[in-house]
C-alpha positions as CSV (number, residue, x, y, z in Angstrom):
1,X,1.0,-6.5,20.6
2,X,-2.3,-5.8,18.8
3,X,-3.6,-2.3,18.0
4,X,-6.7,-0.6,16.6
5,X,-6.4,0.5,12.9
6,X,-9.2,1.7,10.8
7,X,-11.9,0.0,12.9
8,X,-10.2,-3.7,13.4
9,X,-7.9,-4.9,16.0
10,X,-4.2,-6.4,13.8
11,X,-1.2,-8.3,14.8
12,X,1.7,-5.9,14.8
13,X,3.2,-5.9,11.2
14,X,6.7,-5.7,11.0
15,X,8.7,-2.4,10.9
16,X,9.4,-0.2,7.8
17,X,13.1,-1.8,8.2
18,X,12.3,-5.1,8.8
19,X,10.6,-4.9,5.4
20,X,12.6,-6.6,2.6
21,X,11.1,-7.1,-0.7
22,X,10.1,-10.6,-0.5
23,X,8.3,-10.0,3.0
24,X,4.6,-11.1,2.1
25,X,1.7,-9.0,3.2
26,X,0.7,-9.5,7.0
27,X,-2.5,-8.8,6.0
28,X,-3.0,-10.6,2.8
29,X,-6.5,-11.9,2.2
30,X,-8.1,-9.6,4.7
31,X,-11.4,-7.9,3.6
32,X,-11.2,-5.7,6.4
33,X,-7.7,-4.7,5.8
34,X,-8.3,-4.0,1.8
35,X,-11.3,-2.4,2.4
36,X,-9.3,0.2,5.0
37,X,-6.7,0.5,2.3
38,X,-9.7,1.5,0.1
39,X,-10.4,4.2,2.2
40,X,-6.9,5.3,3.0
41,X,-6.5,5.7,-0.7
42,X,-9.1,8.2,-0.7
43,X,-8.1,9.7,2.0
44,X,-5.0,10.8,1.5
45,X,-5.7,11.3,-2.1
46,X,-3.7,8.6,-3.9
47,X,-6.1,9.0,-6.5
48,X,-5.0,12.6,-7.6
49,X,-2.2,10.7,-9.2
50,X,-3.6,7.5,-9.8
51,X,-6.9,7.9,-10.3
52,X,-9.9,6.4,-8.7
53,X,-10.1,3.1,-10.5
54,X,-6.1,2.7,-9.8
55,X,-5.3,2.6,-13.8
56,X,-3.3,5.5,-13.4
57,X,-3.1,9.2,-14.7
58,X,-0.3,11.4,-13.7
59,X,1.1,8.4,-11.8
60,X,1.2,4.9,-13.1
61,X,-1.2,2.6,-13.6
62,X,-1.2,-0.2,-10.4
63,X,-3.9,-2.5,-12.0
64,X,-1.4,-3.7,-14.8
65,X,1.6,-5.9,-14.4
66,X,4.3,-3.9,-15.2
67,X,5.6,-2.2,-12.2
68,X,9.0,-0.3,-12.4
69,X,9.6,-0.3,-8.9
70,X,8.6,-3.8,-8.6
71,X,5.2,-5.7,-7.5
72,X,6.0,-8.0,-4.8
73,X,4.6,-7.1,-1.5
74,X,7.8,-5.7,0.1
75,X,8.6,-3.6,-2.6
76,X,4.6,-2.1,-2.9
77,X,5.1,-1.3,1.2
78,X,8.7,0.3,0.0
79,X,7.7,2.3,-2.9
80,X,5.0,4.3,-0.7
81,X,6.9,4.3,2.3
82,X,10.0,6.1,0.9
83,X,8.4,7.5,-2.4
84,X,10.5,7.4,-5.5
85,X,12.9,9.5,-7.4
86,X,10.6,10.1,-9.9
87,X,7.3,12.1,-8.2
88,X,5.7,9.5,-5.7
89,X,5.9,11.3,-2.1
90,X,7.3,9.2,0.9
91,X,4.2,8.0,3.2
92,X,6.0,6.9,6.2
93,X,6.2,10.0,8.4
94,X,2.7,10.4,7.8
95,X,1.1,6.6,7.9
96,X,1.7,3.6,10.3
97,X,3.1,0.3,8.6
98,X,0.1,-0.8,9.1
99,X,-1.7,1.5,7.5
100,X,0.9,1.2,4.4
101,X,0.1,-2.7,4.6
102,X,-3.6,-1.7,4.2
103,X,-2.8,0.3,1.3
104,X,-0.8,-2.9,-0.2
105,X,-3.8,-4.7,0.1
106,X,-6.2,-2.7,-1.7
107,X,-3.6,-2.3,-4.4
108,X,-3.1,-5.7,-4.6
109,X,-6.5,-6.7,-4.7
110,X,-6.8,-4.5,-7.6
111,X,-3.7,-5.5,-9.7
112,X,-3.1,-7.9,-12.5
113,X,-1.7,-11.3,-11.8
């Protein structure tokens, strides 16, 4: 199954519970894809909390390497899915997994090795 997201036609990426933390990014290396997570991230205003430039404010910095609810791929795609205890508002009742996985890219793309 392939559907339109932001402008560009993806596989299907797998479901919020298929989604362990080692699952890698379906869309991993695609410009497209980060540059919809880009938007997304303005969109639905991710930068109120961490700020435009993704170095963080009154939420955590994402460009640096120390992430306390961890950095793989799986856990990213986790972490804004079902929020955390700690002030980060669950995303998955209002975006797709694949938009999620858009958002994973752009953060990625942004964050320290």
């Amino acid at each position: 199954m392939r559907k339109l997201v932001i402008g560009f036609l993806l596989a299907a990426s797998p479901a919020l519970a298929q989604v362990a933390p080692d699952t890698p990014n379906p869309l991993a290396g695609n410009a497209d894809a980060t540059e919809a997570g880009h938007v997304l991230f303005g969109k639905m205003n991710c930068a109120g909390c961490h700020a435009y430039d993704l170095t963080g404010g009154m939420g955590p910095d994402l460009t640096d390497a120390s992430w306390l609810y961890g950095g793989k791929p799986g856990e990213i795609f986790h972490t804004i899915a079902e929020g955390t205890p700690r002030g980060m508002p669950a995303w998955k009742d209002k975006l797709a997994p694949d938009q999620i996985w858009q958002l994973v890219s752009y953060i990625q793309s942004k964050k320290a090795n």
